[in-house]
N, CA and C atoms as an extended XYZ file, in Angstrom:
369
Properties=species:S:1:pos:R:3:atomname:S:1:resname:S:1:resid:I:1 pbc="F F F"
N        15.057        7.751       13.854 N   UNK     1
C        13.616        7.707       13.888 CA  UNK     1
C        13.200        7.198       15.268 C   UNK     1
N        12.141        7.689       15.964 N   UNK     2
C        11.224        7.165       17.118 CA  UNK     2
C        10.896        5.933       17.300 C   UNK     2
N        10.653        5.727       18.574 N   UNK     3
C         9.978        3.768       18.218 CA  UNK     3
C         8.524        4.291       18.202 C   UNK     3
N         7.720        5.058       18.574 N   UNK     4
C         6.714        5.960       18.553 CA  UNK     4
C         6.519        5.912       17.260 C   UNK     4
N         7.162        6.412       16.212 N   UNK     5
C         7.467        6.814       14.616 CA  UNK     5
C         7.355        5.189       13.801 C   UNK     5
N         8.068        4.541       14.619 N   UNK     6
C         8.377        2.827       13.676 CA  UNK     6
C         7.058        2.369       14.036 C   UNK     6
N         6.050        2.346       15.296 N   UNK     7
C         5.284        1.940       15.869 CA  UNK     7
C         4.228        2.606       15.028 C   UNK     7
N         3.993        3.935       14.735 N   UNK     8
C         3.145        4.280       13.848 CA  UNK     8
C         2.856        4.153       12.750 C   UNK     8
N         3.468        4.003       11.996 N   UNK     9
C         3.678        3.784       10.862 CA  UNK     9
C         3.674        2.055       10.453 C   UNK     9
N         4.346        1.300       11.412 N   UNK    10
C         3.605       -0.160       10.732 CA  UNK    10
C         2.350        0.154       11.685 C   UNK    10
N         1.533        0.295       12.076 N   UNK    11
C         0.189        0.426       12.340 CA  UNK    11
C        -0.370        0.958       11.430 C   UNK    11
N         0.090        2.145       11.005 N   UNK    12
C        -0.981        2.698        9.442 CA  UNK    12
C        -0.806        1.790        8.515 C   UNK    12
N         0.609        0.968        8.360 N   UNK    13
C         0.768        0.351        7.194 CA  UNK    13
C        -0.804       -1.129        7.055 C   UNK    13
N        -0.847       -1.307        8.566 N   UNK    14
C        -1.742       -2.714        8.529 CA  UNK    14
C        -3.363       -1.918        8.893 C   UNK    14
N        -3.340       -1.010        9.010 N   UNK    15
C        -4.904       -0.291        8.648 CA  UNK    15
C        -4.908        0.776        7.613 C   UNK    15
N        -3.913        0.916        6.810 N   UNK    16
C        -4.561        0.895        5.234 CA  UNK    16
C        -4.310        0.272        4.313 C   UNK    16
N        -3.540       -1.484        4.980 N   UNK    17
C        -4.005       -2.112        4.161 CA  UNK    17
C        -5.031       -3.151        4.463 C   UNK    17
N        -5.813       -3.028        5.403 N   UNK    18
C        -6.604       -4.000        5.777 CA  UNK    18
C        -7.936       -2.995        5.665 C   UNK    18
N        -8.363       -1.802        5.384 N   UNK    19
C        -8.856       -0.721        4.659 CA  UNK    19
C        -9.273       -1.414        3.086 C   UNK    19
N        -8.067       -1.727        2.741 N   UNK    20
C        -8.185       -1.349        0.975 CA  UNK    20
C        -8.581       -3.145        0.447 C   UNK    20
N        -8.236       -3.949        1.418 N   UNK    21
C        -8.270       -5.181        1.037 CA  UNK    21
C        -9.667       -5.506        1.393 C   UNK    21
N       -10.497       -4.962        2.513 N   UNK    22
C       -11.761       -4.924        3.193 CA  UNK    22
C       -12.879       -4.217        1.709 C   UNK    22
N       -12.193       -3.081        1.522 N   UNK    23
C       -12.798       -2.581        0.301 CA  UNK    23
C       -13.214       -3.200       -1.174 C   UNK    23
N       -11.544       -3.447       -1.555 N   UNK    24
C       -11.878       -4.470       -3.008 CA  UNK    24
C       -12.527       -5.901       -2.859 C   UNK    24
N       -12.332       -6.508       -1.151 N   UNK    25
C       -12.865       -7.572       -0.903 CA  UNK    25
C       -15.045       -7.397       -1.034 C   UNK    25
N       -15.027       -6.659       -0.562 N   UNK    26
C       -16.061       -6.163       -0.494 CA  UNK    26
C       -17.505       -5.304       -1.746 C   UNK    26
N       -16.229       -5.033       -2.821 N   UNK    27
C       -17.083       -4.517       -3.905 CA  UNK    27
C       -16.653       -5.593       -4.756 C   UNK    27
N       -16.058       -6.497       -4.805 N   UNK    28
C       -16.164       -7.933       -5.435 CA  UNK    28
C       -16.125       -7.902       -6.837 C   UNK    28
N       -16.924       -8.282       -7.414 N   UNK    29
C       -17.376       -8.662       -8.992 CA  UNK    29
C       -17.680       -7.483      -10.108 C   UNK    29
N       -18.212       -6.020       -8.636 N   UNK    30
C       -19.390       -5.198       -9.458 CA  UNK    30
C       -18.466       -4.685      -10.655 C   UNK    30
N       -19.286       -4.150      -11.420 N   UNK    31
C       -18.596       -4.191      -12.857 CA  UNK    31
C       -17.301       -2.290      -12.743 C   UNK    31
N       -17.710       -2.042      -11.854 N   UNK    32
C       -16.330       -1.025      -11.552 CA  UNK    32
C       -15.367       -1.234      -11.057 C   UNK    32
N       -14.912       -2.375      -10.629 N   UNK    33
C       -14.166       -3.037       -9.871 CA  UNK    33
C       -12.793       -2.851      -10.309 C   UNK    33
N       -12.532       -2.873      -11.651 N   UNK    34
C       -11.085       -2.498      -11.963 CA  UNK    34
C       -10.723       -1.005      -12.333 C   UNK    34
N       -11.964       -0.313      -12.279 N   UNK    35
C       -11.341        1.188      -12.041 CA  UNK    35
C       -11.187        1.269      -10.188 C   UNK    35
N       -11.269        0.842       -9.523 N   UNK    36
C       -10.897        0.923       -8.059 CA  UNK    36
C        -9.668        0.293       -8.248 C   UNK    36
N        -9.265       -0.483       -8.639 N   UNK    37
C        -8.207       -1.342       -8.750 CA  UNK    37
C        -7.337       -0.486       -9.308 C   UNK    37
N        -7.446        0.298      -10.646 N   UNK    38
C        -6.946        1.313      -10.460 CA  UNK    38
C        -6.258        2.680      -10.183 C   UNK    38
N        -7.685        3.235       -9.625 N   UNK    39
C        -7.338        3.778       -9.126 CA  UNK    39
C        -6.669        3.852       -7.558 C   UNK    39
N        -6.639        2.716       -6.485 N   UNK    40
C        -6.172        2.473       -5.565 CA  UNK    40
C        -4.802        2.453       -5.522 C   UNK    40
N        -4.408        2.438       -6.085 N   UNK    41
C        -2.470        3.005       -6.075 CA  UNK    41
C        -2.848        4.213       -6.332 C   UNK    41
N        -3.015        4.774       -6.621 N   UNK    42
C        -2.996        6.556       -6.664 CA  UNK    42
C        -3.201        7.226       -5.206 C   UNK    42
N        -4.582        6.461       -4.556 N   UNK    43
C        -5.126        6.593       -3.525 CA  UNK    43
C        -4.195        6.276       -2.180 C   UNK    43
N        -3.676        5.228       -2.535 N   UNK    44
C        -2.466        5.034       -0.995 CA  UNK    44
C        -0.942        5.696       -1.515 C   UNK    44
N        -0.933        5.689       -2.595 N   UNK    45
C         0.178        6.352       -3.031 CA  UNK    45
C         0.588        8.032       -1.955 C   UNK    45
N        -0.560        8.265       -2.558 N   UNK    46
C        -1.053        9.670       -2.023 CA  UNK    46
C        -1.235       10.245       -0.162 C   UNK    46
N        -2.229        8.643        0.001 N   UNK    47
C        -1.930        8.822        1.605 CA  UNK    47
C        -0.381        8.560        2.547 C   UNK    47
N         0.191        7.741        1.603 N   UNK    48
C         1.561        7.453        2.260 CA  UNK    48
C         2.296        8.708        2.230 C   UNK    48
N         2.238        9.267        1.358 N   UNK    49
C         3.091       10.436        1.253 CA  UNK    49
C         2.570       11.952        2.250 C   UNK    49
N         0.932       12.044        2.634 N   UNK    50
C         0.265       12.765        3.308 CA  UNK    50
C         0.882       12.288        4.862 C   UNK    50
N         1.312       10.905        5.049 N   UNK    51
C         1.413       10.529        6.111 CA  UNK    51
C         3.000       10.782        6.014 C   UNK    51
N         3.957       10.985        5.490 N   UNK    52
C         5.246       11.508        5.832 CA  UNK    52
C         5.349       12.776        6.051 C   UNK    52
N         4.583       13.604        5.437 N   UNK    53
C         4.457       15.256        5.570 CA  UNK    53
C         3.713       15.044        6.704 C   UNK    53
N         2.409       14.874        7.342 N   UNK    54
C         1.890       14.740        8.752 CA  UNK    54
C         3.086       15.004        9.784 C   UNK    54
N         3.824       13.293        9.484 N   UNK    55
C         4.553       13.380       10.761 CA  UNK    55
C         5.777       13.733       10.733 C   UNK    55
N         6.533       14.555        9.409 N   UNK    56
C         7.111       15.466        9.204 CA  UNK    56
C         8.852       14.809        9.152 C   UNK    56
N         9.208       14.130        8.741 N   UNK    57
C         9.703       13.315        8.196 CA  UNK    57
C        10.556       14.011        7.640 C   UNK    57
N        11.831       13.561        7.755 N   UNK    58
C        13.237       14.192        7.065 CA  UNK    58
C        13.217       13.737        5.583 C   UNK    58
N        13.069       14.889        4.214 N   UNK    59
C        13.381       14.012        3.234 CA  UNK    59
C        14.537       12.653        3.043 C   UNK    59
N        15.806       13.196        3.942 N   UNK    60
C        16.839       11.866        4.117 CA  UNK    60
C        15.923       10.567        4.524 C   UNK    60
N        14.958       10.383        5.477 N   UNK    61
C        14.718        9.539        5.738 CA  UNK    61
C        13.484        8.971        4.907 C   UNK    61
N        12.547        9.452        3.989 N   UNK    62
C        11.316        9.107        3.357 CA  UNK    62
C        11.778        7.567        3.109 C   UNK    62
N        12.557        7.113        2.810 N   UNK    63
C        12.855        5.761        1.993 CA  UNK    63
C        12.533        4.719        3.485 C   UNK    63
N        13.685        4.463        3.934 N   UNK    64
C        13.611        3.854        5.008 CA  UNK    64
C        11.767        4.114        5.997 C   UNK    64
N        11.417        5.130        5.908 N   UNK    65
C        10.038        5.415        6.637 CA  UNK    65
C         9.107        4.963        5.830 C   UNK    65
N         8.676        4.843        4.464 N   UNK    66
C         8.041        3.840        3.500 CA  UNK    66
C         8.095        2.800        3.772 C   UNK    66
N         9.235        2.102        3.893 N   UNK    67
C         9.504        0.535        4.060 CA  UNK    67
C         9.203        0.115        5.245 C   UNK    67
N         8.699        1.086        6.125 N   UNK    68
C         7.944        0.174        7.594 CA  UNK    68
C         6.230       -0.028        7.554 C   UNK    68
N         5.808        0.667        6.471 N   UNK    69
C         4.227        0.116        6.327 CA  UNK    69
C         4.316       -0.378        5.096 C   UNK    69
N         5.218       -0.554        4.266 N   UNK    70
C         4.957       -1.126        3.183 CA  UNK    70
C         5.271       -2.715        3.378 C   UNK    70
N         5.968       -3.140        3.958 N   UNK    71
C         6.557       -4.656        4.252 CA  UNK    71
C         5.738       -5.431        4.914 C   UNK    71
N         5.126       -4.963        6.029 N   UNK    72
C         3.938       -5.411        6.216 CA  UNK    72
C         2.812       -5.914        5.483 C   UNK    72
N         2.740       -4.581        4.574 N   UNK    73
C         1.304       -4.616        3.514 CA  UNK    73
C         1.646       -5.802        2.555 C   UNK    73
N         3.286       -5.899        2.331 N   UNK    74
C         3.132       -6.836        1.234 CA  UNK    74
C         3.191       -8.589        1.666 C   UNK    74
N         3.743       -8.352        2.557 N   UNK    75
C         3.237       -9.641        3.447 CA  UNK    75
C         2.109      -10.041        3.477 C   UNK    75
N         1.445       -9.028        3.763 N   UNK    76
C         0.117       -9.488        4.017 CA  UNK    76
C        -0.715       -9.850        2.633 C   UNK    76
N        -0.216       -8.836        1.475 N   UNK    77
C        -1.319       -9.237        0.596 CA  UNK    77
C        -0.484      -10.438       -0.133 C   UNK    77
N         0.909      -11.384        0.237 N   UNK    78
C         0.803      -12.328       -0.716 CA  UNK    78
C         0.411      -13.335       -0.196 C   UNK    78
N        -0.301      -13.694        1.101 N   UNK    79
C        -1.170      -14.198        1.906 CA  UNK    79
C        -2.197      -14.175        1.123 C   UNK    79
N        -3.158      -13.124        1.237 N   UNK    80
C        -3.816      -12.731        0.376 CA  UNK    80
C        -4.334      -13.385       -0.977 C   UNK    80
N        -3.184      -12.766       -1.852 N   UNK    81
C        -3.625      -13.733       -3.342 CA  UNK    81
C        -3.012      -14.945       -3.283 C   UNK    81
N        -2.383      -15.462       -2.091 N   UNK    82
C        -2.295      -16.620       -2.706 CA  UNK    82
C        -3.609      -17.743       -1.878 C   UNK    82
N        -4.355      -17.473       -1.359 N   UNK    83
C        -5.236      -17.652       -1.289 CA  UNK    83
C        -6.990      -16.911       -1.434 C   UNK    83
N        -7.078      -16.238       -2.573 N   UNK    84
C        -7.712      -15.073       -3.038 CA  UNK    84
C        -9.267      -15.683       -2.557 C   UNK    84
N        -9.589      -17.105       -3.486 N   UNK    85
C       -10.873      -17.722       -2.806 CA  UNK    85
C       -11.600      -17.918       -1.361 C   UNK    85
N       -10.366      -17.710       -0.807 N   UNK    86
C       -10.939      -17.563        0.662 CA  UNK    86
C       -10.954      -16.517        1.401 C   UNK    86
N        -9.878      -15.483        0.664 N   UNK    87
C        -9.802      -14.095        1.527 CA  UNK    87
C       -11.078      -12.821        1.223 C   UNK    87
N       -10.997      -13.497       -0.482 N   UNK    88
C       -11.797      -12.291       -1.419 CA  UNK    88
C       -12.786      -13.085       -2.131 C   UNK    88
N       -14.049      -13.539       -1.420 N   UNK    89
C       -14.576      -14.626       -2.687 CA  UNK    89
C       -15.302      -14.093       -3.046 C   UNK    89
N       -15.560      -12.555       -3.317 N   UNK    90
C       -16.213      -12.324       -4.288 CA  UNK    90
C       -15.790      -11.691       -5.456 C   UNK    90
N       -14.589      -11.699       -5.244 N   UNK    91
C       -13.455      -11.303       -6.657 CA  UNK    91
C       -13.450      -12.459       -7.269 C   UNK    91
N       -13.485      -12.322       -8.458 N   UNK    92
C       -13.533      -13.869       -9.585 CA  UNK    92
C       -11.593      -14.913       -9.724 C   UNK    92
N       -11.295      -15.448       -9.357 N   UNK    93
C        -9.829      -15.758       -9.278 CA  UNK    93
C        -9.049      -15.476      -10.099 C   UNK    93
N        -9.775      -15.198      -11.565 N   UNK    94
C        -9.234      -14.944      -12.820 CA  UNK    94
C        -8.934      -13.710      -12.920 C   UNK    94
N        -9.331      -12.509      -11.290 N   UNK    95
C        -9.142      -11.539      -11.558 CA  UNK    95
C        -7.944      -11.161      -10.647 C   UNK    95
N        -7.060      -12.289      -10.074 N   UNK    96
C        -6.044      -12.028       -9.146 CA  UNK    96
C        -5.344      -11.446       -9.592 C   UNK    96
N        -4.626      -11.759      -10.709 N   UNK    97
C        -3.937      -11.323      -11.170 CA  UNK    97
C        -3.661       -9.564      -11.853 C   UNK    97
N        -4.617       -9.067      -12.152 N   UNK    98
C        -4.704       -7.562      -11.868 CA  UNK    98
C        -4.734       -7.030      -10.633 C   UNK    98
N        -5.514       -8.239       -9.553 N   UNK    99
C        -5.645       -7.931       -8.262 CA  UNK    99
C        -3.962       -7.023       -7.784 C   UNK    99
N        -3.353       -8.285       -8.017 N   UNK   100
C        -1.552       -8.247       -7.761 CA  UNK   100
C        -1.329       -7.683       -8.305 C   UNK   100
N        -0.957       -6.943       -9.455 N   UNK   101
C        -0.650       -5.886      -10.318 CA  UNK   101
C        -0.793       -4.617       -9.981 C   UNK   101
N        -2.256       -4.521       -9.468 N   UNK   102
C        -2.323       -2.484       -8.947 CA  UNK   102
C        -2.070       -3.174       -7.761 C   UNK   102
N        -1.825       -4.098       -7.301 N   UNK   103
C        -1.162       -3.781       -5.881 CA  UNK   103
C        -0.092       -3.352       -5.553 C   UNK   103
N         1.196       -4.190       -6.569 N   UNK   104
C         2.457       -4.131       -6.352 CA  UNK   104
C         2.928       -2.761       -6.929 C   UNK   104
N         1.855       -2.393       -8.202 N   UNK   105
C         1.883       -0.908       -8.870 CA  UNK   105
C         2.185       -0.322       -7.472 C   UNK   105
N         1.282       -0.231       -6.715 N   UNK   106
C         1.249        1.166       -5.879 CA  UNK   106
C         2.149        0.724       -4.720 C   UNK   106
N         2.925       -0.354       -4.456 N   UNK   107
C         3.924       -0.358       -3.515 CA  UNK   107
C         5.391        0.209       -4.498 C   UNK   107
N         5.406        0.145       -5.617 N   UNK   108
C         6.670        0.864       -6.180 CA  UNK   108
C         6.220        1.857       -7.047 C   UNK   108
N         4.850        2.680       -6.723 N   UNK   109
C         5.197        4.091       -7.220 CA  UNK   109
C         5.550        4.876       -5.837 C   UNK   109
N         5.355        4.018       -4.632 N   UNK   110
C         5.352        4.525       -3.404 CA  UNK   110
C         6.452        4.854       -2.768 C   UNK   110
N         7.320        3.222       -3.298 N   UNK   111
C         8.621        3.458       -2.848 CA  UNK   111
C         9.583        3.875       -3.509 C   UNK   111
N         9.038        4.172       -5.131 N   UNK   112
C         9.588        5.335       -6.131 CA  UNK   112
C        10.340        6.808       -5.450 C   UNK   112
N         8.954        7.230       -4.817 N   UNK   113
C         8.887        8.581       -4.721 CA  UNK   113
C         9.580        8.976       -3.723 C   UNK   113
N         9.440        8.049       -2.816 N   UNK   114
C        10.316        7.899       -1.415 CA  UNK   114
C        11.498        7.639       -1.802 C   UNK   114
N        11.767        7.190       -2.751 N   UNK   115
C        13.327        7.146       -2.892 CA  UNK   115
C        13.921        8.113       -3.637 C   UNK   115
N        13.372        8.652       -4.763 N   UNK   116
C        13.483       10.067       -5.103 CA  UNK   116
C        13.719       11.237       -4.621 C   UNK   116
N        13.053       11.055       -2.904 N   UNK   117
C        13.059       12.278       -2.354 CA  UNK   117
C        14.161       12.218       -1.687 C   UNK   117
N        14.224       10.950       -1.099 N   UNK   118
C        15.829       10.537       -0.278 CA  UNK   118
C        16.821       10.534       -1.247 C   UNK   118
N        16.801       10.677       -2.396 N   UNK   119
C        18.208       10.697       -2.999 CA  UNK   119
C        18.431       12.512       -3.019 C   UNK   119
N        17.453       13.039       -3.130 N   UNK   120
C        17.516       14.383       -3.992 CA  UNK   120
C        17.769       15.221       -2.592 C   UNK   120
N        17.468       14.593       -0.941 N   UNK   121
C        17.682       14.791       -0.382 CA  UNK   121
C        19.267       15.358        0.054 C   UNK   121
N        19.590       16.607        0.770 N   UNK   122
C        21.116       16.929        0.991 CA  UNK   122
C        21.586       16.143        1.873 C   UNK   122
N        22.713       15.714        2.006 N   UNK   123
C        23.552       14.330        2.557 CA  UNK   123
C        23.784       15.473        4.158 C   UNK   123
């Protein structure tokens, strides 16, 4: 892989997740809040995988190329909830915990699929 390629990719990883955290931070309390929550693993699920076909990505490699914006992201969001009152105060604290849930959902349907493809991948 490129350092161009490693370089891109943790850059998308920390602007879509500073995207999605800006977002749920931002629609807070309103009473749709856990269908975004929701549906937001579907949503990056989807772009991660748009972003390996983009930059055209060897199925051998999907796994390893996941894990350079995803490690980041999860860094960042256990920063995040573990201080939720100050990052997200308009999410209720009682709601971290789903918070963390479709989060981590959509980092292992992500790195599911990526690993699926790298196995099914020809050696």
């Amino acid at each position: 892989m490129k350092q161009a390629d490693v370089a891109l990719l943790l850059f998308l990883g920390i602007a879509v997740w500073t995207a999605g955290t800006v977002s749920c931070g931002y629609r807070g309390a309103a009473a749709h809040y856990r269908i975004a929550f929701a549906v937001a693993p579907m949503i990056s699920s989807l772009l991660c995988i748009a972003i390996l076909h983009w930059r055209i990505f060897a199925p051998a490699r999907w796994a390893a190329a996941t894990l350079l914006p995803a490690i980041p992201e999860m860094v960042s969001e256990a920063v995040v909830l573990s201080r939720l009152g100050t990052f997200m105060p308009r999410i209720h604290e009682a709601s971290g915990g789903l918070y963390g849930a479709f989060l981590f959902a959509t980092y292992a349907i992500v790195l599911a699929i990526a690993a699926a493809v790298t196995l099914r991948a020809p050696s």
